[in-house]
PDBQT receptor file of N, H, CA, C and O in Angstrom, charges set to zero:
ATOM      1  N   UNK A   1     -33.303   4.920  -7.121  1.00  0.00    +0.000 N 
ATOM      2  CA  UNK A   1     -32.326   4.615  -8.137  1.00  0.00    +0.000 C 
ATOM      3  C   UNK A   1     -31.007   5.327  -7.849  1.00  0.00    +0.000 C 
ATOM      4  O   UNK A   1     -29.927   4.737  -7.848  1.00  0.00    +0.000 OA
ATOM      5  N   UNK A   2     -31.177   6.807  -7.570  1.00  0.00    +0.000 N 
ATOM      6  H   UNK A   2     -32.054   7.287  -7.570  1.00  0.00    +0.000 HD
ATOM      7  CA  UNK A   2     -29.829   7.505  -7.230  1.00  0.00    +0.000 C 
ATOM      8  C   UNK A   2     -29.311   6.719  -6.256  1.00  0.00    +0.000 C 
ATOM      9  O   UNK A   2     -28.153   6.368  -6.480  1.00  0.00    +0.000 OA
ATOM     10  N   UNK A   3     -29.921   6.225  -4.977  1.00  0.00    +0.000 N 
ATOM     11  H   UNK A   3     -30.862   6.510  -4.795  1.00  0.00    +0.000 HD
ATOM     12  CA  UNK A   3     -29.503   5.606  -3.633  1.00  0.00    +0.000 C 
ATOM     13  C   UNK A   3     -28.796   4.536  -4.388  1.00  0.00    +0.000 C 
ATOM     14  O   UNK A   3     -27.572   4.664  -4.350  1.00  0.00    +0.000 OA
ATOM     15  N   UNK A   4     -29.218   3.551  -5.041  1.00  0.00    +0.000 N 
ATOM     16  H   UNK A   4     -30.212   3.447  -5.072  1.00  0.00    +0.000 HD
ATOM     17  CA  UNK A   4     -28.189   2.385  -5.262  1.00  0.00    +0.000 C 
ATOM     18  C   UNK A   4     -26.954   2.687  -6.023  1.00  0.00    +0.000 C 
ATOM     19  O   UNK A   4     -25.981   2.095  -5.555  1.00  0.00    +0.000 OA
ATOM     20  N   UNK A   5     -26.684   3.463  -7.100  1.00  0.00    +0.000 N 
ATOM     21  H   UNK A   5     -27.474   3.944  -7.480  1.00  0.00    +0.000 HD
ATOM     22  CA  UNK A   5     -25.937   4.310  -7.787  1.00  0.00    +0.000 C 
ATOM     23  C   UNK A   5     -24.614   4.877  -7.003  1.00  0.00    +0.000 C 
ATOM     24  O   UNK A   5     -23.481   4.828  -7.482  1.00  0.00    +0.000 OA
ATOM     25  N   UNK A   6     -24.985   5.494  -5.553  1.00  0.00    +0.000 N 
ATOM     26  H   UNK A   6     -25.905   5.533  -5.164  1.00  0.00    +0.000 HD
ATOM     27  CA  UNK A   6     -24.408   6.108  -4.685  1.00  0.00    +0.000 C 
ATOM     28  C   UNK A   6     -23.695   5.138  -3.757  1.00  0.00    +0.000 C 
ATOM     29  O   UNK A   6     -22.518   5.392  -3.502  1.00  0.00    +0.000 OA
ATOM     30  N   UNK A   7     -24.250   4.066  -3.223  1.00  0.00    +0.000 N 
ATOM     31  H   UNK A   7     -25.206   3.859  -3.431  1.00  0.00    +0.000 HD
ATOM     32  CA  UNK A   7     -23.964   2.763  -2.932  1.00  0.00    +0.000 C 
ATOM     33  C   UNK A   7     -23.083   2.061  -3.836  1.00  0.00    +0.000 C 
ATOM     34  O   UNK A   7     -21.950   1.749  -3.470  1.00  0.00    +0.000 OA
ATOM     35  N   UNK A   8     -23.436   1.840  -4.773  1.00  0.00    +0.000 N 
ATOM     36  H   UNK A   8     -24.357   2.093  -5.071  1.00  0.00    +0.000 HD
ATOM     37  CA  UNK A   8     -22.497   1.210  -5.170  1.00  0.00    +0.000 C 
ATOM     38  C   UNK A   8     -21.210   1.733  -5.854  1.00  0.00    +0.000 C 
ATOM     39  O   UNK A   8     -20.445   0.922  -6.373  1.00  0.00    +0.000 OA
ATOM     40  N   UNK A   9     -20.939   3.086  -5.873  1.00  0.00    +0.000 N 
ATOM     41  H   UNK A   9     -21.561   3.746  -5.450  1.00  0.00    +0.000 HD
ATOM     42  CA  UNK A   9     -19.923   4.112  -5.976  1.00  0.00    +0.000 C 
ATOM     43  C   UNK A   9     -18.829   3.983  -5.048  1.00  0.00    +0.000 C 
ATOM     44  O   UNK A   9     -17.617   4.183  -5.125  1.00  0.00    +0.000 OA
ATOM     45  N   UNK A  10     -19.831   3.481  -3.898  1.00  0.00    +0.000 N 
ATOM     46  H   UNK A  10     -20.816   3.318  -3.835  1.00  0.00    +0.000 HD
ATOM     47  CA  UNK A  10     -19.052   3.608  -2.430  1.00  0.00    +0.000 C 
ATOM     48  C   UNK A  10     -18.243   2.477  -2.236  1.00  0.00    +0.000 C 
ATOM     49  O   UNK A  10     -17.087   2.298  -1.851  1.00  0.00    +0.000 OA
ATOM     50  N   UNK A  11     -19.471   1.529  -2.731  1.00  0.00    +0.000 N 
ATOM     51  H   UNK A  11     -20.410   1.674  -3.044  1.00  0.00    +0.000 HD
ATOM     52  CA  UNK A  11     -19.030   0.080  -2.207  1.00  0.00    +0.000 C 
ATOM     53  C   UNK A  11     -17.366  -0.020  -3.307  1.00  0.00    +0.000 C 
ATOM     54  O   UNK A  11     -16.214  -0.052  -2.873  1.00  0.00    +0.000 OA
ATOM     55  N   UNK A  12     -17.798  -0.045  -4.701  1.00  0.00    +0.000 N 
ATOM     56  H   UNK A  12     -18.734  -0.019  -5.053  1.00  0.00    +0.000 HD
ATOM     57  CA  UNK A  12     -16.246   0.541  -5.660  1.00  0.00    +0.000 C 
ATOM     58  C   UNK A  12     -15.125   1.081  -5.096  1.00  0.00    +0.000 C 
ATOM     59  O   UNK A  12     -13.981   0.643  -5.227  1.00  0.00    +0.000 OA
ATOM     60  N   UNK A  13     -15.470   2.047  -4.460  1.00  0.00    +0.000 N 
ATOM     61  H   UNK A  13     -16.399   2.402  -4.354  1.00  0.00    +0.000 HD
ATOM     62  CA  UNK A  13     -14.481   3.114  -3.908  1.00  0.00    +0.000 C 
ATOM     63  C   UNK A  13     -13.653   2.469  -2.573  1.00  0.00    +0.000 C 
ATOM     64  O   UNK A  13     -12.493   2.759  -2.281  1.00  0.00    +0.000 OA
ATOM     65  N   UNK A  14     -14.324   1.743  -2.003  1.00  0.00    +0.000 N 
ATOM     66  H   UNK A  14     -15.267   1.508  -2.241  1.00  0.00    +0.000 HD
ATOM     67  CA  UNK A  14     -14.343   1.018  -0.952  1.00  0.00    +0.000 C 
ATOM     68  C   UNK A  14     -13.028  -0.497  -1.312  1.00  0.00    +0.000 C 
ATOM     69  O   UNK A  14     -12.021  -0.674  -0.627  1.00  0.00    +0.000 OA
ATOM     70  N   UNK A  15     -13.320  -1.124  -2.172  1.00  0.00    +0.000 N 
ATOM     71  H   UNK A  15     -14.138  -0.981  -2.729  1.00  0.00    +0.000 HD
ATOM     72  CA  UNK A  15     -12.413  -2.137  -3.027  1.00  0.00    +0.000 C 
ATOM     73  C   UNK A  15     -11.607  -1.844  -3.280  1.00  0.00    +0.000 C 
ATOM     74  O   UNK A  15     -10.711  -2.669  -3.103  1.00  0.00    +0.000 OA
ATOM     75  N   UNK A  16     -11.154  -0.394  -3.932  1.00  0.00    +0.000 N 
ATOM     76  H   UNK A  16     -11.882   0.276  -4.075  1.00  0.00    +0.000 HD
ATOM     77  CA  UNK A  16     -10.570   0.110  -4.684  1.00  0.00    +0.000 C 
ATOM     78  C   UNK A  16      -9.296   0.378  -3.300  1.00  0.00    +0.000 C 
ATOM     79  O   UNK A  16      -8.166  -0.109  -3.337  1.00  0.00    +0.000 OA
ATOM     80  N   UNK A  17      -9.695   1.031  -2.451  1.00  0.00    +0.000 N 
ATOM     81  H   UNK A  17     -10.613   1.427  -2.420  1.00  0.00    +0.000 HD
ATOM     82  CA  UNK A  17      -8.934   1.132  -1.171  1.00  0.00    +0.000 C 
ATOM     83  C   UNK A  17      -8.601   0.443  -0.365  1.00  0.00    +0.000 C 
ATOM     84  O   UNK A  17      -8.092   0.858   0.676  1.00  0.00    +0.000 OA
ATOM     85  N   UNK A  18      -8.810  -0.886  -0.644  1.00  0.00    +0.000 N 
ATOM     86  H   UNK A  18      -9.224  -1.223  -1.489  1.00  0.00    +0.000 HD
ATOM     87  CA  UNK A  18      -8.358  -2.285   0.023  1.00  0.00    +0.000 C 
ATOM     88  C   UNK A  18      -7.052  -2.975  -0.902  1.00  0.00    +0.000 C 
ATOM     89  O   UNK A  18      -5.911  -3.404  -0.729  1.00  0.00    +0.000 OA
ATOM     90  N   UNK A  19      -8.131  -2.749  -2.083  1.00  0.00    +0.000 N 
ATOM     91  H   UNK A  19      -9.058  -2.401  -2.224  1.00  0.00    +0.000 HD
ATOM     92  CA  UNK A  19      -6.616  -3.063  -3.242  1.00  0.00    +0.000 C 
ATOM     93  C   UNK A  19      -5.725  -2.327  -3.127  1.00  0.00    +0.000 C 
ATOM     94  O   UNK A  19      -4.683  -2.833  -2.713  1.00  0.00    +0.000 OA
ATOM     95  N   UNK A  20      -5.720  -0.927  -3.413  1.00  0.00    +0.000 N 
ATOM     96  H   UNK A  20      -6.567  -0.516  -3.750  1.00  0.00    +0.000 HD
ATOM     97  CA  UNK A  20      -4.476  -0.450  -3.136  1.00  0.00    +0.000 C 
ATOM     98  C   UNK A  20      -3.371  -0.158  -1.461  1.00  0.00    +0.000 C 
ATOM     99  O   UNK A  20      -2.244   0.302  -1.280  1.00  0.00    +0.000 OA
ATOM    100  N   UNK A  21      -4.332  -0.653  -0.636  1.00  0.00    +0.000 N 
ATOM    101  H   UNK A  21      -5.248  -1.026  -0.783  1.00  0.00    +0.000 HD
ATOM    102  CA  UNK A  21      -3.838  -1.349   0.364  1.00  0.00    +0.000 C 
ATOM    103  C   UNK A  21      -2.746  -2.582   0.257  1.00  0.00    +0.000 C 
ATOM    104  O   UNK A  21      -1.567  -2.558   0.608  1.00  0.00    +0.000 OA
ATOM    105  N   UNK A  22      -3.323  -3.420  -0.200  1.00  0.00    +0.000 N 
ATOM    106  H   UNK A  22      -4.281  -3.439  -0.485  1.00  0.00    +0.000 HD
ATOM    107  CA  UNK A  22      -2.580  -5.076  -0.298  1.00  0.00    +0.000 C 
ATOM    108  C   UNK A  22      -1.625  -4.115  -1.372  1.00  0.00    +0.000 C 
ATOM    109  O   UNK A  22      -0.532  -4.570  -1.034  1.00  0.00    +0.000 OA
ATOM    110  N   UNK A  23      -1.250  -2.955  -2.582  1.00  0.00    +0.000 N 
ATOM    111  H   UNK A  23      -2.138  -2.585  -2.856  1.00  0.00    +0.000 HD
ATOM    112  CA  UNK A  23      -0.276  -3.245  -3.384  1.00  0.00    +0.000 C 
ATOM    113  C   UNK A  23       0.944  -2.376  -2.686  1.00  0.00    +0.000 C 
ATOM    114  O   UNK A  23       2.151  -2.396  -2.930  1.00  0.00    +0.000 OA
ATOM    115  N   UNK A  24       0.145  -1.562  -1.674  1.00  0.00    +0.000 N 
ATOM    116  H   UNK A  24      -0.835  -1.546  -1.475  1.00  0.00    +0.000 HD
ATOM    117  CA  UNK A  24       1.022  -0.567  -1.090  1.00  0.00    +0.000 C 
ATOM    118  C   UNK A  24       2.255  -1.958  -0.060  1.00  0.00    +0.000 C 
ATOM    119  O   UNK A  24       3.481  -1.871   0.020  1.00  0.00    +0.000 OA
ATOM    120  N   UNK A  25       1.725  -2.625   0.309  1.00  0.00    +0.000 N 
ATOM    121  H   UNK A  25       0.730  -2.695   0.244  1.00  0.00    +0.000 HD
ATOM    122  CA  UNK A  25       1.586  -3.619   1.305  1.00  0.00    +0.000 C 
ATOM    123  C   UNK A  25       2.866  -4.173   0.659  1.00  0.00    +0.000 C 
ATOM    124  O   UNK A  25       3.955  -3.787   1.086  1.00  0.00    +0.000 OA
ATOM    125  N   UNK A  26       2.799  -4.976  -0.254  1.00  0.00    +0.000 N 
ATOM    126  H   UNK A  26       1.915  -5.289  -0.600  1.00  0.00    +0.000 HD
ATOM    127  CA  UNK A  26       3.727  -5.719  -1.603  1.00  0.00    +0.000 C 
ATOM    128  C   UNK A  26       5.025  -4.350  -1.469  1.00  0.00    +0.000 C 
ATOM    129  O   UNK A  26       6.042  -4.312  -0.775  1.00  0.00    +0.000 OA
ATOM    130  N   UNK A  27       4.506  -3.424  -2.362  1.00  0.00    +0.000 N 
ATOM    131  H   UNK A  27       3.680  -3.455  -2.926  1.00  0.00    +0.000 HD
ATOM    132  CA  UNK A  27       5.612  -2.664  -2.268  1.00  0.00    +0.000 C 
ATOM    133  C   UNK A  27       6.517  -2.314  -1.210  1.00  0.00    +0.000 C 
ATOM    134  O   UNK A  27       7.719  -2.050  -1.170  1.00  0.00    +0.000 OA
ATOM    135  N   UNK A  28       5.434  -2.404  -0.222  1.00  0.00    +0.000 N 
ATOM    136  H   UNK A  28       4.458  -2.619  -0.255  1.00  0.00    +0.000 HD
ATOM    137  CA  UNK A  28       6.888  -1.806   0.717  1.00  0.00    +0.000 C 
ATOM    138  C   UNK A  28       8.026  -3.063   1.601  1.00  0.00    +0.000 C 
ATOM    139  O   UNK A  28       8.995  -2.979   2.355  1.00  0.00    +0.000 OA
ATOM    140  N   UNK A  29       7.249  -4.139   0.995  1.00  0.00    +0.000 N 
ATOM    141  H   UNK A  29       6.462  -4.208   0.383  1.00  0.00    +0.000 HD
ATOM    142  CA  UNK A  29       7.532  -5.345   1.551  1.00  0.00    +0.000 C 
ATOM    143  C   UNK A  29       8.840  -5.461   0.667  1.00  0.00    +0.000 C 
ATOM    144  O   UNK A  29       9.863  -5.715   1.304  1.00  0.00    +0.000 OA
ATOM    145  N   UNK A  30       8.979  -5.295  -0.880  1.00  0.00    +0.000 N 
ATOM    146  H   UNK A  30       8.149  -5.089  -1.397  1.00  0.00    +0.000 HD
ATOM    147  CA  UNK A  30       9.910  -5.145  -1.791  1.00  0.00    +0.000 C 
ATOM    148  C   UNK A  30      10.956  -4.207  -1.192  1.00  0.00    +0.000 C 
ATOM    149  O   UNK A  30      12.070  -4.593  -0.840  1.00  0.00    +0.000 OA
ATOM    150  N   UNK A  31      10.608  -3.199  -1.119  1.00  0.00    +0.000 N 
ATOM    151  H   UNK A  31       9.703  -2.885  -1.405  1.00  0.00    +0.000 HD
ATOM    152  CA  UNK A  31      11.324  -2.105  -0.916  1.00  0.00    +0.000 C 
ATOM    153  C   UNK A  31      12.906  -1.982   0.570  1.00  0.00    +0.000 C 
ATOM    154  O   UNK A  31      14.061  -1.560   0.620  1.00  0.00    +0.000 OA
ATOM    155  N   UNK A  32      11.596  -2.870   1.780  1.00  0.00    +0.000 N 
ATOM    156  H   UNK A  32      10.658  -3.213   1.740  1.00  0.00    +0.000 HD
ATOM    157  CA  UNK A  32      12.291  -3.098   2.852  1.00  0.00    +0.000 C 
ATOM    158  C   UNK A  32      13.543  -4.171   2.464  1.00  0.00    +0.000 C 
ATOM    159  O   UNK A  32      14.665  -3.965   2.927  1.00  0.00    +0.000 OA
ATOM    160  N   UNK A  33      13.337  -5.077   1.775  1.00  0.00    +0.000 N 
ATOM    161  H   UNK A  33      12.426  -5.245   1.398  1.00  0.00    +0.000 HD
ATOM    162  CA  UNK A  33      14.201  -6.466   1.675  1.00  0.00    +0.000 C 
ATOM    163  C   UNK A  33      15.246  -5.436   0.533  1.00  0.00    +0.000 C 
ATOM    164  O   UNK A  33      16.451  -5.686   0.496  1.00  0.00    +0.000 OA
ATOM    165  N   UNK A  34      14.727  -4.421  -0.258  1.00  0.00    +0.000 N 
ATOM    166  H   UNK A  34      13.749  -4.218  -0.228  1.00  0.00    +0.000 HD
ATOM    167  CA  UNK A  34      16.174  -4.390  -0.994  1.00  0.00    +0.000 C 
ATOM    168  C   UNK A  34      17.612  -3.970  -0.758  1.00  0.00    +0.000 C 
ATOM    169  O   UNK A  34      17.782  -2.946  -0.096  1.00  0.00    +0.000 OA
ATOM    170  N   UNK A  35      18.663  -4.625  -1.212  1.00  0.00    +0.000 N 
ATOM    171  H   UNK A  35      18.524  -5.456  -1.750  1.00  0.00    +0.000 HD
ATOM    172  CA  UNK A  35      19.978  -4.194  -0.533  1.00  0.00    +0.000 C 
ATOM    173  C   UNK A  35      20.587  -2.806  -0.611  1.00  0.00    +0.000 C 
ATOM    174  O   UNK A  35      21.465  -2.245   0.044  1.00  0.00    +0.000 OA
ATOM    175  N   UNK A  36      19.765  -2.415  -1.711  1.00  0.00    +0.000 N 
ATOM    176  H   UNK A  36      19.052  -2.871  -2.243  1.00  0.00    +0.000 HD
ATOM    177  CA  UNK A  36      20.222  -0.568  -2.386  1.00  0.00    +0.000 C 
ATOM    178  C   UNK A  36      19.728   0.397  -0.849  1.00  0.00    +0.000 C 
ATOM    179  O   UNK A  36      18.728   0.245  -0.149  1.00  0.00    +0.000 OA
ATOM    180  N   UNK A  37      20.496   1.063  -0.756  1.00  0.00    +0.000 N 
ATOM    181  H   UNK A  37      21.309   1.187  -1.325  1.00  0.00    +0.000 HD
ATOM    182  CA  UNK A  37      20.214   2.452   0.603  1.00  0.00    +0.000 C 
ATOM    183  C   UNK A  37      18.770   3.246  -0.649  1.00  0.00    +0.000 C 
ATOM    184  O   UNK A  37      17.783   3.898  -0.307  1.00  0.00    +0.000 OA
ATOM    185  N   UNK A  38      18.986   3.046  -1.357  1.00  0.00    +0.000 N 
ATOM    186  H   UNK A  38      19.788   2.517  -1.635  1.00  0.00    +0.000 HD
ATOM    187  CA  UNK A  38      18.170   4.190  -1.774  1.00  0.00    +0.000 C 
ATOM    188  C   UNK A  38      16.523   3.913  -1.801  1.00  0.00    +0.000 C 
ATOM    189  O   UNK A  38      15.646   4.770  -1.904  1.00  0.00    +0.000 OA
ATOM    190  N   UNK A  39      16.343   2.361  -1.668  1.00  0.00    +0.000 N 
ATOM    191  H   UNK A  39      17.056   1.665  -1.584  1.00  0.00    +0.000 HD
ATOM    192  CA  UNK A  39      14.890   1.889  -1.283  1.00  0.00    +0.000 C 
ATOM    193  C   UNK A  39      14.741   2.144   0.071  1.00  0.00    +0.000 C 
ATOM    194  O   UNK A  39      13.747   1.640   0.594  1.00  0.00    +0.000 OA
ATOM    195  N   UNK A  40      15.551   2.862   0.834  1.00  0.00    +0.000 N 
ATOM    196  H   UNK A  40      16.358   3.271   0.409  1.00  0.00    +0.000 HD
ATOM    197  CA  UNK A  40      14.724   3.412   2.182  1.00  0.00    +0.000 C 
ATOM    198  C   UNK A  40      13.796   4.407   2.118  1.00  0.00    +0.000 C 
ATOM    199  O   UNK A  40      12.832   4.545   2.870  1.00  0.00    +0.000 OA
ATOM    200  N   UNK A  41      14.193   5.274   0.962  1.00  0.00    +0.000 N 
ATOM    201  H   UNK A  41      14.976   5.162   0.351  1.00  0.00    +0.000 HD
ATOM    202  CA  UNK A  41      13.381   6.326   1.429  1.00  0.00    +0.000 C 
ATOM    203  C   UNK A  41      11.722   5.926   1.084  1.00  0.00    +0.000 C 
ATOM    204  O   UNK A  41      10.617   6.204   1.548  1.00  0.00    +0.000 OA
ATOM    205  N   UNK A  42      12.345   5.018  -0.139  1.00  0.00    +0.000 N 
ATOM    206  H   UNK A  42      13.243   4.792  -0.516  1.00  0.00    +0.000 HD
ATOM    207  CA  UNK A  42      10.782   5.096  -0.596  1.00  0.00    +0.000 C 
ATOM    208  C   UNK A  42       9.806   4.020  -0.134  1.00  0.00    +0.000 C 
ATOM    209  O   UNK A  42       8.613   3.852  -0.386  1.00  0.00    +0.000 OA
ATOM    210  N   UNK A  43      10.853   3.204   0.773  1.00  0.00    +0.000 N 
ATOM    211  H   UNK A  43      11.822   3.341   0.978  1.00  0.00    +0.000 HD
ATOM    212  CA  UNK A  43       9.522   2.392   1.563  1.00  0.00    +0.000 C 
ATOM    213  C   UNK A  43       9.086   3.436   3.304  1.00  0.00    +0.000 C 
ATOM    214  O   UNK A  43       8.309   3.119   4.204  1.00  0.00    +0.000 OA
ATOM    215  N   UNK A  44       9.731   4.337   3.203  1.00  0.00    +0.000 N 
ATOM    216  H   UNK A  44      10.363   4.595   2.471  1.00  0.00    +0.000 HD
ATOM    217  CA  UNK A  44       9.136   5.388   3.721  1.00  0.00    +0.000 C 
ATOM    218  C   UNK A  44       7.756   5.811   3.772  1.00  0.00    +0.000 C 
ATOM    219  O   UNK A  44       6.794   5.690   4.531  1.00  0.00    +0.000 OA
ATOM    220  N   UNK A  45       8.113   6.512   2.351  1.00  0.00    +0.000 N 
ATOM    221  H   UNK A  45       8.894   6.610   1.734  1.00  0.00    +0.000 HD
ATOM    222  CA  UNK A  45       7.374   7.274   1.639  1.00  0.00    +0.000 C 
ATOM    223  C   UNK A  45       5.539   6.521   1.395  1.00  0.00    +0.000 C 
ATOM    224  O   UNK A  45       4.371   6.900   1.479  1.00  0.00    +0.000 OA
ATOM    225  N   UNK A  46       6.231   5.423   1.102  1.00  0.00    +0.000 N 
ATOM    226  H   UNK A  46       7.180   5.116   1.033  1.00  0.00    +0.000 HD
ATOM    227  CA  UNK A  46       4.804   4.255   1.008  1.00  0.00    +0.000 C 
ATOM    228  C   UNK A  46       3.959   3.751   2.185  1.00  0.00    +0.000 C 
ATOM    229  O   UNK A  46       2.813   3.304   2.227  1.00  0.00    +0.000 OA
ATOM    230  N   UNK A  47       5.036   4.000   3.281  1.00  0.00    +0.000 N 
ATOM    231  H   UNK A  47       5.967   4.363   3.248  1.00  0.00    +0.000 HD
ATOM    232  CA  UNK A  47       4.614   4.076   4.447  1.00  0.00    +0.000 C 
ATOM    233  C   UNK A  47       3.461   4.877   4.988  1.00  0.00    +0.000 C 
ATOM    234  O   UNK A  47       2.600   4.628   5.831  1.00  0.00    +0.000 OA
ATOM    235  N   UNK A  48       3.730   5.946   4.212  1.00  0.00    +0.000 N 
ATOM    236  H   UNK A  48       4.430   6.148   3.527  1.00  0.00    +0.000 HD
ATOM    237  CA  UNK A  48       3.129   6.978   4.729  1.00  0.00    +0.000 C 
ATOM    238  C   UNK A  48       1.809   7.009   3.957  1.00  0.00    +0.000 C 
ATOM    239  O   UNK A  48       0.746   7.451   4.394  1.00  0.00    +0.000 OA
ATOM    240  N   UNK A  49       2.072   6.355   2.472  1.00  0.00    +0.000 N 
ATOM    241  H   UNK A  49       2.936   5.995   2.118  1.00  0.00    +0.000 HD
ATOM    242  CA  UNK A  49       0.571   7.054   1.762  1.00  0.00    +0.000 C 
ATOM    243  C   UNK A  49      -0.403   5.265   2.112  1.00  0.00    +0.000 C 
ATOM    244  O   UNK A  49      -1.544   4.914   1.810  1.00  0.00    +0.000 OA
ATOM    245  N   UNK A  50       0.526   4.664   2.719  1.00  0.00    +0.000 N 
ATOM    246  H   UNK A  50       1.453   4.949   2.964  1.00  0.00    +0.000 HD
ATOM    247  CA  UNK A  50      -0.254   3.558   3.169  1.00  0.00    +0.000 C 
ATOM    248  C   UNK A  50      -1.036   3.574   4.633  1.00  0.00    +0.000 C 
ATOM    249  O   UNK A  50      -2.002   2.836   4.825  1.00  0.00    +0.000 OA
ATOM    250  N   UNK A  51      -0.522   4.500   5.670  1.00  0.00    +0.000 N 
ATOM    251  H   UNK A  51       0.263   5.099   5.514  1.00  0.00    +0.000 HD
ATOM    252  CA  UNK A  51      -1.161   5.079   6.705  1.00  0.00    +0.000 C 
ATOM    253  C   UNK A  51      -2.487   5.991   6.170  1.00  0.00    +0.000 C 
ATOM    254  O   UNK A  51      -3.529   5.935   6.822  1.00  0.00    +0.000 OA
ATOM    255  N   UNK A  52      -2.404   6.817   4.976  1.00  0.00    +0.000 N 
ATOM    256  H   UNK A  52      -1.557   6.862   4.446  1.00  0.00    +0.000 HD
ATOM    257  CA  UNK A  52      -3.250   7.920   4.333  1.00  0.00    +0.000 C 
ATOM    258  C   UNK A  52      -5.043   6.792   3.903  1.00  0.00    +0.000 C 
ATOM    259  O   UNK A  52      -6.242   7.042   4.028  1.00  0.00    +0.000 OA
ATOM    260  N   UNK A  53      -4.208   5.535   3.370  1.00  0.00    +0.000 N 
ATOM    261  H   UNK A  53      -3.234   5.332   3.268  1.00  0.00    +0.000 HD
ATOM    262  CA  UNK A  53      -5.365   4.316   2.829  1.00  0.00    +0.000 C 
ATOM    263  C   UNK A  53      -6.165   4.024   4.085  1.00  0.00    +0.000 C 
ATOM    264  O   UNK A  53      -7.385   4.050   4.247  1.00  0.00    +0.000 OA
ATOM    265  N   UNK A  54      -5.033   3.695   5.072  1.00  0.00    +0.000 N 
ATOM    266  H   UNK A  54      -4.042   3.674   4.941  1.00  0.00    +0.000 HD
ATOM    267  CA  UNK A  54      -5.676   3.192   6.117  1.00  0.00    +0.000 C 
ATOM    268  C   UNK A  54      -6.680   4.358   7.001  1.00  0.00    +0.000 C 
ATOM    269  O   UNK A  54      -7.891   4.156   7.091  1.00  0.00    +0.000 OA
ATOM    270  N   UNK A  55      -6.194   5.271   7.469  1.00  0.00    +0.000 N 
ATOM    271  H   UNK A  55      -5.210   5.435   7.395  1.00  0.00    +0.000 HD
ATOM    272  CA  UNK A  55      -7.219   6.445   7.298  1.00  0.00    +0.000 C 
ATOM    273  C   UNK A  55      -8.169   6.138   7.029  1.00  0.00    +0.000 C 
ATOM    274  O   UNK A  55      -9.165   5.675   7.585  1.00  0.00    +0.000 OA
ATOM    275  N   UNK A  56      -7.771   6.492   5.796  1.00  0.00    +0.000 N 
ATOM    276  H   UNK A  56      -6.962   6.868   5.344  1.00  0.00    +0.000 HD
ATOM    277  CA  UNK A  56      -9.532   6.504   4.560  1.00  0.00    +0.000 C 
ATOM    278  C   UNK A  56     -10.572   5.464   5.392  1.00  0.00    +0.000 C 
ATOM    279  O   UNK A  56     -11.498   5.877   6.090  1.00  0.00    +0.000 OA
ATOM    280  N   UNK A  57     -10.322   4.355   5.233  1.00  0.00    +0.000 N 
ATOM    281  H   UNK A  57      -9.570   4.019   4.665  1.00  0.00    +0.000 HD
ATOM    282  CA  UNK A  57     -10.585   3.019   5.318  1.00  0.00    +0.000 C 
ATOM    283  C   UNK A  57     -11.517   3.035   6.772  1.00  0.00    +0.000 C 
ATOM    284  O   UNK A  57     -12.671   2.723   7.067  1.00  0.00    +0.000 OA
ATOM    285  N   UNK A  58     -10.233   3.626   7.553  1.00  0.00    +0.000 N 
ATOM    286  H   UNK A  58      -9.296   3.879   7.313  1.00  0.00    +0.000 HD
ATOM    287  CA  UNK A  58     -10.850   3.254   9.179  1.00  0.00    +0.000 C 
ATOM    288  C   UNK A  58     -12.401   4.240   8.898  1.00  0.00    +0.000 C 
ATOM    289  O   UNK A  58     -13.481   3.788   9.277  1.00  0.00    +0.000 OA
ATOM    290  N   UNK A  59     -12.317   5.332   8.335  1.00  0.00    +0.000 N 
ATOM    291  H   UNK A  59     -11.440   5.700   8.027  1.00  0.00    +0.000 HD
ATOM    292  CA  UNK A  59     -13.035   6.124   8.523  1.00  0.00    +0.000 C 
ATOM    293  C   UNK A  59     -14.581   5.854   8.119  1.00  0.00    +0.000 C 
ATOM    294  O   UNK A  59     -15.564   6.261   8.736  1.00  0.00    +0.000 OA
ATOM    295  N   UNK A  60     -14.563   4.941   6.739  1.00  0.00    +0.000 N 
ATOM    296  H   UNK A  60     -13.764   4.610   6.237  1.00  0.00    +0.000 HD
ATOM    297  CA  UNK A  60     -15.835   4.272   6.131  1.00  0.00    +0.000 C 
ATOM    298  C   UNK A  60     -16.061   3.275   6.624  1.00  0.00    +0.000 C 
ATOM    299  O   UNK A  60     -17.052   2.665   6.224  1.00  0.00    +0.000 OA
ATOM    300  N   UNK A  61     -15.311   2.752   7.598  1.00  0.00    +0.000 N 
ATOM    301  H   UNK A  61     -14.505   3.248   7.922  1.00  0.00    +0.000 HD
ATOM    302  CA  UNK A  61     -15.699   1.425   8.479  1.00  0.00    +0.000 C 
ATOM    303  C   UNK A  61     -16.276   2.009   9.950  1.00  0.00    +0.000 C 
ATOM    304  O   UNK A  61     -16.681   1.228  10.811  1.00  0.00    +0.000 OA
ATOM    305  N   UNK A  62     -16.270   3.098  10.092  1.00  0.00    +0.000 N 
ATOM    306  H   UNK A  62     -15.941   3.732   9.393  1.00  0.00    +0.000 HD
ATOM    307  CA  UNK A  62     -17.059   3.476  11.241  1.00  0.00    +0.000 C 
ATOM    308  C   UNK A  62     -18.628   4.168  11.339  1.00  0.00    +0.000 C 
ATOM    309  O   UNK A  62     -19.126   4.416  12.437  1.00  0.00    +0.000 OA
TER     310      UNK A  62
């Protein structure tokens, strides 16, 4: 019972880091197209915590 519990925590956790993949994804897609200087930094910034997802990600896929 704990085993499926734990599983499916994972498998959650797992979705959860795909989704916020695709929104990081959106955002920075926004961010790049806007004409303001000041959306550079922060499609930067998203850059970066979107490398942090992908991480994660690669890591439970191995």
């Amino acid at each position: 019972m704990a085993a499926v519990t734990t599983i499916e925590r994972a498998t959650d956790a797992f979705a959860r880091l795909h989704d916020r993949r695709r929104q990081l994804l959106d955002w920075i897609q926004v961010e790049e197209t806007s004409r303001e200087g000041a959306h550079e930094w922060k499609a930067e910034v998203l850059k970066g915590r979107l490398q942090e997802v992908e991480y994660a990600l690669g890591m439970l896929e191995s």
